[in-house]
N, C-alpha and C positions, 0 to 999 in steps of 0.2 A: 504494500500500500504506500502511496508517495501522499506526503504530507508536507503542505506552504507553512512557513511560519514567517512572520514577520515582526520586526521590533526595531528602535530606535535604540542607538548603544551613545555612550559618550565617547568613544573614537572608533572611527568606522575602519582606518589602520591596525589599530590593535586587534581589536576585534575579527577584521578580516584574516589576519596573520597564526593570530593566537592558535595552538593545537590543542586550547582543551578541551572545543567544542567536537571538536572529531574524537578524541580519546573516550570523552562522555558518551557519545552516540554508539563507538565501537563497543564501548563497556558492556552496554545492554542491547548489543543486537542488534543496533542501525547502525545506516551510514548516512552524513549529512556532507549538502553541500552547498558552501556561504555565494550569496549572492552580494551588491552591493550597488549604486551607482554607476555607468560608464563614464559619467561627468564629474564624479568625486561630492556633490553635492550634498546638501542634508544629513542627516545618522542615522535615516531609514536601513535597516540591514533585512535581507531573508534568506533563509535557510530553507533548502530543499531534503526533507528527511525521507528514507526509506524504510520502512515500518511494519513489521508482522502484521500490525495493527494497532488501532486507538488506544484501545488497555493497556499495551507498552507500553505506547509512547506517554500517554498520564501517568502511569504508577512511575517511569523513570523520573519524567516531569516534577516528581511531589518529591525526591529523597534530597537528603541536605547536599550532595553529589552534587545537584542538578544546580542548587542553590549556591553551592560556591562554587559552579562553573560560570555561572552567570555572573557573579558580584566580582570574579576575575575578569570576564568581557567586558565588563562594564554597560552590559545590559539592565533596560529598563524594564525591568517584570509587567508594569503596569499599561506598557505599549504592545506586549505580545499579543499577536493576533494566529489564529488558527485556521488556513483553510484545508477543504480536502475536496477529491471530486468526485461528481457525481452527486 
């Protein structure tokens, strides 16, 4: 299952570069992969995750893992958006 995520980080550099967000994904079973502006713009970021399914991806979502991979991105929790298709 492919899963959009989107979110605003406070450096879209760091954040692009950083390897903990793949480390986190590989941990439990995904693979993610960062997207970002072609114009350098904004701190929009998104992530294309590939996902067994929704229940991974939430129960990974909720552990403190998940939470201090984020607060190392310098992502904003409160911007994450979640799409999927179909």
């Amino acid at each position: 299952m492919q899963v959009i995520a989107t979110h605003d980080v406070d450096d879209v550099e760091h954040w692009f570069n950083s390897p903990k967000r793949a480390e986190f994904f590989e941990q439990h079973g995904m693979k993610a992969t960062a997207f970002r502006s072609p114009d350098g713009s904004g701190n929009m970021t998104a992530v294309l995750i590939e996902t067994p399914d929704m229940e991974t991806l939430q129960a990974a979502l909720q552990t403190e893992e998940a939470k201090q991979a984020q607060q190392h991105d310098g992502v904003h929790v409160d911007t994450v958006r979640i799409f999927v298709a179909g």
